[in-house]
N, C-alpha and C positions, 0 to 999 in steps of 0.2 A: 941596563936598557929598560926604559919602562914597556908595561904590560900595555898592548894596545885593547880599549874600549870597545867594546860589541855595542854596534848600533839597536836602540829599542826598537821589539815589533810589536807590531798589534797583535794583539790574543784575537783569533778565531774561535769562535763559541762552538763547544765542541756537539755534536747530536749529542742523544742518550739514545741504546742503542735499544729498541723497541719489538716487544715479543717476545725477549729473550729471556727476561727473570720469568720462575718459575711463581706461579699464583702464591702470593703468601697466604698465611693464616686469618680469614676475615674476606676470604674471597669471594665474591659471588655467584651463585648459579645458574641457573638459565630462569627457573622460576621465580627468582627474587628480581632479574634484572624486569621480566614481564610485568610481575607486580607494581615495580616502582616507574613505569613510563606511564604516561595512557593510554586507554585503551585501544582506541585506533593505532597503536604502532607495536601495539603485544604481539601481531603476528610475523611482524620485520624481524625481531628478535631473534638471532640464531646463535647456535654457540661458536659460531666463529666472532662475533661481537662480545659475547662473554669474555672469551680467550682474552680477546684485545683488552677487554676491561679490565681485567686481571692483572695481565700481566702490561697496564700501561705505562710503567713506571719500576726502572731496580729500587729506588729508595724504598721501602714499606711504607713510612711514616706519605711521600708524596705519593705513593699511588694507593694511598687509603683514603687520602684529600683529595683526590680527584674522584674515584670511588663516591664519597660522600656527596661530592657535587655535583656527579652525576645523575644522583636521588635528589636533590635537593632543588637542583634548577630546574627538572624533567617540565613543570607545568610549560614551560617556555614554549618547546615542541607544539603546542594547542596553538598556539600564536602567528606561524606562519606554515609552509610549506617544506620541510626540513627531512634529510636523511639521518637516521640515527647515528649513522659513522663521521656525519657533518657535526652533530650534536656534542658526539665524543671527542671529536679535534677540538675542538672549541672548546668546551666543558677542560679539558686538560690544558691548552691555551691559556685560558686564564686562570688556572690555579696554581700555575709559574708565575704569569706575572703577579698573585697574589700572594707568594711566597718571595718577590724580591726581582725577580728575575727581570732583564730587559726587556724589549719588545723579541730581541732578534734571539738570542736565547732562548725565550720562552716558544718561539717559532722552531728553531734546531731543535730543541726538545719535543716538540710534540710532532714535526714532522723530520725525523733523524736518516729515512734516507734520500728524500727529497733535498735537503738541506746539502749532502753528501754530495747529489748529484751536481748540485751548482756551485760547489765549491772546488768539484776533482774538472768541471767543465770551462774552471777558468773564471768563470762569472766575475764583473767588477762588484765592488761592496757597495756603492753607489743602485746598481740594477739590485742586489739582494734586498738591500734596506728600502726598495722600491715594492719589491713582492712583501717585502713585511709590512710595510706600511697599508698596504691595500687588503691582505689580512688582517689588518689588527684595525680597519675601519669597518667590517665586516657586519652587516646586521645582525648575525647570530650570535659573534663576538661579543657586540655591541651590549643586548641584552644579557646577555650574560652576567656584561660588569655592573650593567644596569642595578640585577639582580642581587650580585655580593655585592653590593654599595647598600642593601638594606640591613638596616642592626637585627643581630644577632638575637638580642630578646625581640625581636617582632615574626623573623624567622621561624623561631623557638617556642613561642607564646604557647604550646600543648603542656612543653615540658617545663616552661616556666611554673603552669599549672599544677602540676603534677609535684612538684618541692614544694609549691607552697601546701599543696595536701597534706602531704609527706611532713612538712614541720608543726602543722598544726595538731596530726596523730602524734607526734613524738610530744607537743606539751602539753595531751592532755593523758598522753596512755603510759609516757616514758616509766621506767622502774626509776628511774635515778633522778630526784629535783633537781639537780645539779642540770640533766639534759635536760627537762623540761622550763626550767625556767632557758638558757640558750637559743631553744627551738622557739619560746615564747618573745624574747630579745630580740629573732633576728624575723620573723612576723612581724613583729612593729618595725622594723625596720623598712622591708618591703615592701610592705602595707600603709607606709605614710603617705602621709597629703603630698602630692608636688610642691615640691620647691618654687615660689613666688618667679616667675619668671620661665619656667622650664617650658610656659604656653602663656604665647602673647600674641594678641590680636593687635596689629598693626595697622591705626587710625589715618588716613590722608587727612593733611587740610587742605585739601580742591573743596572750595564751597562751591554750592548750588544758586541755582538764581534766586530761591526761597528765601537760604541763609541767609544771599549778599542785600538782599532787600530789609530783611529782619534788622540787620547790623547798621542799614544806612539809615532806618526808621529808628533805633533805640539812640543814633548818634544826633537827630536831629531832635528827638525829645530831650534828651538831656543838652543838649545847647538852648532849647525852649528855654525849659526849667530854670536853666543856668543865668539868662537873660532875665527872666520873671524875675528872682530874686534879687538881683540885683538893681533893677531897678524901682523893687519895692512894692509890686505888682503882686507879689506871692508869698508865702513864710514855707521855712524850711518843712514844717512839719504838714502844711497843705501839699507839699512836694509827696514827701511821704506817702500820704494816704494814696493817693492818685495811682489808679491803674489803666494800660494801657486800652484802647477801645478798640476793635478790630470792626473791617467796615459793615457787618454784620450783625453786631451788637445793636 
């Protein structure tokens, strides 16, 4: 008798379940988190927000990237009207979807009992992908992605700085020529001209009523010119000489 087939189900994205891991190694304190917002929101700062910050994430590796992006995007907060704990959903929001994650995913994960709630309350997937939807157009969201959509050496540009320091000590102070010519190598490297192309100024031809006058006056001279010679009125090389006279001259 054959084996009968299990119908396919949709996988429900499951939360991650939030608060629960304990702060790993590289946690932050309460005085670091003040440090890194501005300063009108240092006094919001409580270690119940720390807590959270900590412990946003069981992966390390992901709640050390959100961690980081929490320091990283802070200038954002100057920009509108914003709660830090709005800041933190969001800020962790998008470093799921920037680690792969769905919309609706990266939502289950950053809000794990909220998600819970509408999933044990029945909710259609139609209404949830409705509430993800309208979070994930979200203005604070928005900037966000805004935000990580800028390269990494423009972000970076302090610590860019700082290697190139860093290699030009090493080729002038290294013990070893072997490191100082490498550190000297990879300076010319970094320190090259751009590449022909890497910045282009993009020319329209929409002309001007100037241009299209210029263009219709040098066409009716050289039909002049063209007519002169030919009927023997003119020699090539009186063509030549001849410049234009503007009504001015």
């Amino acid at each position: 008798m054959a084996a009968m087939t299990q119908p396919a189900q949709t996988k429900t994205p499951q939360p991650s379940p939030s608060g629960s891991a304990p702060a790993g190694q590289g946690g932050f304190t309460i005085e670091q988190v003040k440090a890194s917002v501005p300063a009108q929101f240092r006094s919001n700062v409580s270690q119940s927000l720390v807590d959270t910050l900590n412990t946003v994430a069981i992966d390390p590796i992901m709640a050390e990237n959100i961690r980081d992006n929490f320091v990283s995007y802070s200038a954002i907060l100057k920009e509108g009207r914003f709660k830090l704990e709005e800041y933190l959903n969001a800020v962790a929001y998008v470093s799921y979807k920037i680690m792969g994650n769905t919309n609706e995913e990266s939502y289950a994960k950053t809000f794990p009992q909220r998600y819970a709630k509408l999933v044990a309350n029945g909710t259609s997937k139609k209404d949830i992908s409705s509430y993800v939807s309208a979070y994930n157009k979200g203005k604070l969201v928005n900037m966000i992605l805004e935000q990580s959509l800028v390269p990494s050496w423009v972000l970076n540009q302090d610590i860019h700085q700082k290697a190139i320091n860093r290699l030009a000590d090493l080729m002038q102070n290294a013990h070893s020529e072997k490191v100082q010519v490498e550190a000297a190598s990879s300076l010319l490297t970094h320190l090259g001209k751009p590449k022909e192309g890497s910045f282009q100024i993009n020319i329209g031809e929409t002309e001007n009523a100037g241009m299209r006058e210029m263009r219709e006056m040098l066409r009716e001279v050289a039909a002049n010119q063209r007519d002169a010679i030919q009927q023997g009125r003119m020699k090539t090389i009186d063509v030549a000489a001849q410049r234009i006279k503007h009504e001015d001259d």
